[in-house]
C-alpha positions as CSV (number, residue, x, y, z in Angstrom):
1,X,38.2,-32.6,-11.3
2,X,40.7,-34.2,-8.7
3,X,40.2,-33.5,-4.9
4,X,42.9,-30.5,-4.9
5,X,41.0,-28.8,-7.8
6,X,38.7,-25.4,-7.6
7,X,37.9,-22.8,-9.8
8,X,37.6,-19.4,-9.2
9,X,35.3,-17.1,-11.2
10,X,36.9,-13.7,-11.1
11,X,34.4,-11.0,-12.3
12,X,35.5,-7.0,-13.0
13,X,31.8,-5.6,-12.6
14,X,30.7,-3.0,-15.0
15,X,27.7,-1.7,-16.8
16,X,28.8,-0.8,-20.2
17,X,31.7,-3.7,-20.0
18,X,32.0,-6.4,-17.3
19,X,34.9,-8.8,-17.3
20,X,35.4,-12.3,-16.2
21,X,37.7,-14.5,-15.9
22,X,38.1,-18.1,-14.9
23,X,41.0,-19.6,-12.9
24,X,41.5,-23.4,-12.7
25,X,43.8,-24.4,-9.4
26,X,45.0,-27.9,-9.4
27,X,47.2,-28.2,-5.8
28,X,49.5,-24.9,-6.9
29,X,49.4,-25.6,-10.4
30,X,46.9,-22.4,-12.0
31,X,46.1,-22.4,-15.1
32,X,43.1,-19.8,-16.7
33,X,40.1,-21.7,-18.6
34,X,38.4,-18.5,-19.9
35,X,38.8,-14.7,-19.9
36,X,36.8,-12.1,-21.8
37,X,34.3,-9.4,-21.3
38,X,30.2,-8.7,-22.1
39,X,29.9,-5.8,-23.8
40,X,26.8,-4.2,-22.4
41,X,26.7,-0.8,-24.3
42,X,24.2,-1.8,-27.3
43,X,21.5,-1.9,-24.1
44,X,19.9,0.6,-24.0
45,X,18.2,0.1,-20.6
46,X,19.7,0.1,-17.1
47,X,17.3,-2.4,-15.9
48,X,17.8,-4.5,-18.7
49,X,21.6,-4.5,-18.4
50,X,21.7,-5.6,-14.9
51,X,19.4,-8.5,-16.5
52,X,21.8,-9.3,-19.0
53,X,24.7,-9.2,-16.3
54,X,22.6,-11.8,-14.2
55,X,21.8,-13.9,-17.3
56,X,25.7,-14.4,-18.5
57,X,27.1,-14.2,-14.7
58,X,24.7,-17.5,-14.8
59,X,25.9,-18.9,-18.1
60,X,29.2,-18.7,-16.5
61,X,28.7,-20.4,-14.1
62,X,26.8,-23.1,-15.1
63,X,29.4,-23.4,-18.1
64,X,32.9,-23.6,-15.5
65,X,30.9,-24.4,-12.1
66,X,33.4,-22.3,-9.8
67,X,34.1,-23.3,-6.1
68,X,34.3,-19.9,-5.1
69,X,33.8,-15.8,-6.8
70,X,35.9,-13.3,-6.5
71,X,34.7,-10.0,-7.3
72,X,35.4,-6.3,-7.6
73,X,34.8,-3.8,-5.2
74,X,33.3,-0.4,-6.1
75,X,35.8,2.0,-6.3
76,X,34.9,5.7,-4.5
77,X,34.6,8.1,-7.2
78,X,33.2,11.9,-8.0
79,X,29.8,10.8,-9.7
80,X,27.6,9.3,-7.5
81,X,25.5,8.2,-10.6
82,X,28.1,6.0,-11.7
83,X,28.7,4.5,-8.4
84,X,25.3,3.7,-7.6
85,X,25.4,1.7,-11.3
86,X,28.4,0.1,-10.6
87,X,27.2,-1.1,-7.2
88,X,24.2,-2.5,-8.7
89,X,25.7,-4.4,-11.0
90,X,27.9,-5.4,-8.6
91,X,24.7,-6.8,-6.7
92,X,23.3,-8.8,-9.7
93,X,26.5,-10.6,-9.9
94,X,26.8,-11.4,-6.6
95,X,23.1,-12.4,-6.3
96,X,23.6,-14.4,-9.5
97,X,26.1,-16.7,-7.9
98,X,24.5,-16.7,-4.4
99,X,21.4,-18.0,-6.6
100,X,23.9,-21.0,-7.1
101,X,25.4,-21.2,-3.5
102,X,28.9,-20.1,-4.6
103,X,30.6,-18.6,-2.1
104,X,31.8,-14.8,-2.8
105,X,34.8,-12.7,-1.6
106,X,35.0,-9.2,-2.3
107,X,38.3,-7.2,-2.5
108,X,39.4,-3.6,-3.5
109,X,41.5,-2.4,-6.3
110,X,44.3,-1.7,-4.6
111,X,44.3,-5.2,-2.9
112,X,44.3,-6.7,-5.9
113,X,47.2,-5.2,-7.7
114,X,49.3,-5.4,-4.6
115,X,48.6,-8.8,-4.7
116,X,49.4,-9.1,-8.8
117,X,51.9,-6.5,-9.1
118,X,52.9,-5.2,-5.2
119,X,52.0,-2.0,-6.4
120,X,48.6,-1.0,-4.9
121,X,48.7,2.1,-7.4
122,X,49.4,-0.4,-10.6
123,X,47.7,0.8,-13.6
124,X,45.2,-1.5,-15.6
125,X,48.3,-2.4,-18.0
126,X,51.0,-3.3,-15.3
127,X,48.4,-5.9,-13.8
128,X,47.6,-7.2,-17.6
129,X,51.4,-7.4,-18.0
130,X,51.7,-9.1,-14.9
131,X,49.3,-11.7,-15.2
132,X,50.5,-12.7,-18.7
133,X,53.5,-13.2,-17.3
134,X,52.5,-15.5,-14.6
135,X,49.5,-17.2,-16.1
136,X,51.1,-16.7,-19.9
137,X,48.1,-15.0,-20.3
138,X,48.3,-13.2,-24.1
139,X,47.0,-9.6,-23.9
140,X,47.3,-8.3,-26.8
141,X,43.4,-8.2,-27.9
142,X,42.4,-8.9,-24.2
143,X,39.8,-6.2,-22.9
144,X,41.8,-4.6,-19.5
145,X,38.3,-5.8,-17.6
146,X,39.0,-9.2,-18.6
147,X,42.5,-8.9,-17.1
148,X,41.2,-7.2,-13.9
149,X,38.7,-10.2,-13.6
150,X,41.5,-12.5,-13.5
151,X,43.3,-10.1,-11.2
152,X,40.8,-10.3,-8.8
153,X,40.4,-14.4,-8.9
154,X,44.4,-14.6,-8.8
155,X,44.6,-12.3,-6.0
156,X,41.4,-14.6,-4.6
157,X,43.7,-17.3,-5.1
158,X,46.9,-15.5,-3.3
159,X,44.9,-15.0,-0.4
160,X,44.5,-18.5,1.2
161,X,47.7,-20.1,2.8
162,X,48.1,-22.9,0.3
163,X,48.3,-20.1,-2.2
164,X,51.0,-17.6,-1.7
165,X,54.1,-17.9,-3.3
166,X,56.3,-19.0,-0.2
167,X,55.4,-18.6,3.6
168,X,57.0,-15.1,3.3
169,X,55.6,-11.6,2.2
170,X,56.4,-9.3,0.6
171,X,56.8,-4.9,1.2
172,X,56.3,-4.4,-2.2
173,X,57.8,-5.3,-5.5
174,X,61.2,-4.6,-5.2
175,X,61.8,-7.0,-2.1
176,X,59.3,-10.1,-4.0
177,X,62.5,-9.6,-7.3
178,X,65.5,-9.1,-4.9
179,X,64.0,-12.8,-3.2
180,X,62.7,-14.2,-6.4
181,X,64.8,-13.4,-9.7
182,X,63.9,-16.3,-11.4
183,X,60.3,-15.6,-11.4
184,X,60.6,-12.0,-13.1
């Protein structure tokens, strides 16, 4: 890699399905090196699914070697059980990657599809769409938690001056097409 290149590790945490995906920024030039998901639901055992988790967010990792992660928040739900999994999962892959002194950034839903699709109530598809669209990212057999992953490193990416579409932002959707026709 050149001195304007990073990578960015995004990562979707889940327990039965966590996604990742792997950005590769070269001065404003992005192009994704891997996307995909591990299927946790064959394990049987919590503990031994956050283990696996830590294990592949590792393999990752030492497979890309990312400048920087950029994960998932926890979303507030009704069950607390599934909160307090998703948290800890959360955790292990955060721990995995501070285990390799990566940095970490952690952002909301809603921040990341406003920053993939300007709608902070996107569904799962819209940001998919979106993404393939800019990254020409094919989703047709592409798990939505792969796609969020990538959401969440693209939106990573967004976030830093050198990395937002012009100097200008946006109110939402409708005002990014009415500037930028070319790009939709």
């Amino acid at each position: 890699m050149t001195a304007g290149d990073r990578v960015i590790l995004g990562i979707d945490p889940g327990t039965l399905v966590m996604g990742y995906g792997i950005l590769h920024v070269q001065k404003s030039v992005l192009k994704p090196l891997g996307l995909g998901v591990i299927k946790l639901d064959k394990v049987e055992d919590h503990a031994l699914r956050l283990k696996r988790i830590f294990e592949r967010t590792i393999a990752l990792i030492e497979e890309y070697k990312p400048d920087e992660l950029a994960i998932e928040a926890p979303f507030f739900g009704k069950n607390v059980q599934s909160m307090l999994k998703l948290g800890r999962a959360q955790g292990v892959a955060i721990a995995a990657a501070l285990s390799k002194n990566i940095p970490i950034t952690e952002y909301s839903p809603k921040k990341i599809k406003m920053s993939i699709t300007g709608n902070g109530n996107a569904s799962k598809e819209q940001v998919a769409a979106m993404l393939s669209h800019i990254l020409g990212i094919e989703n047709d057999h592409v798990y939505l938690d792969a796609t969020d992953a990538m959401g969440a490193a693209l939106c990573h990416y967004y976030q830093n001056k050198q990395g937002k579409i012009s100097g200008k932002s946006y109110s939402g959707w409708k005002a990014f097409v009415t500037d930028n026709p070319k790009r939709v």
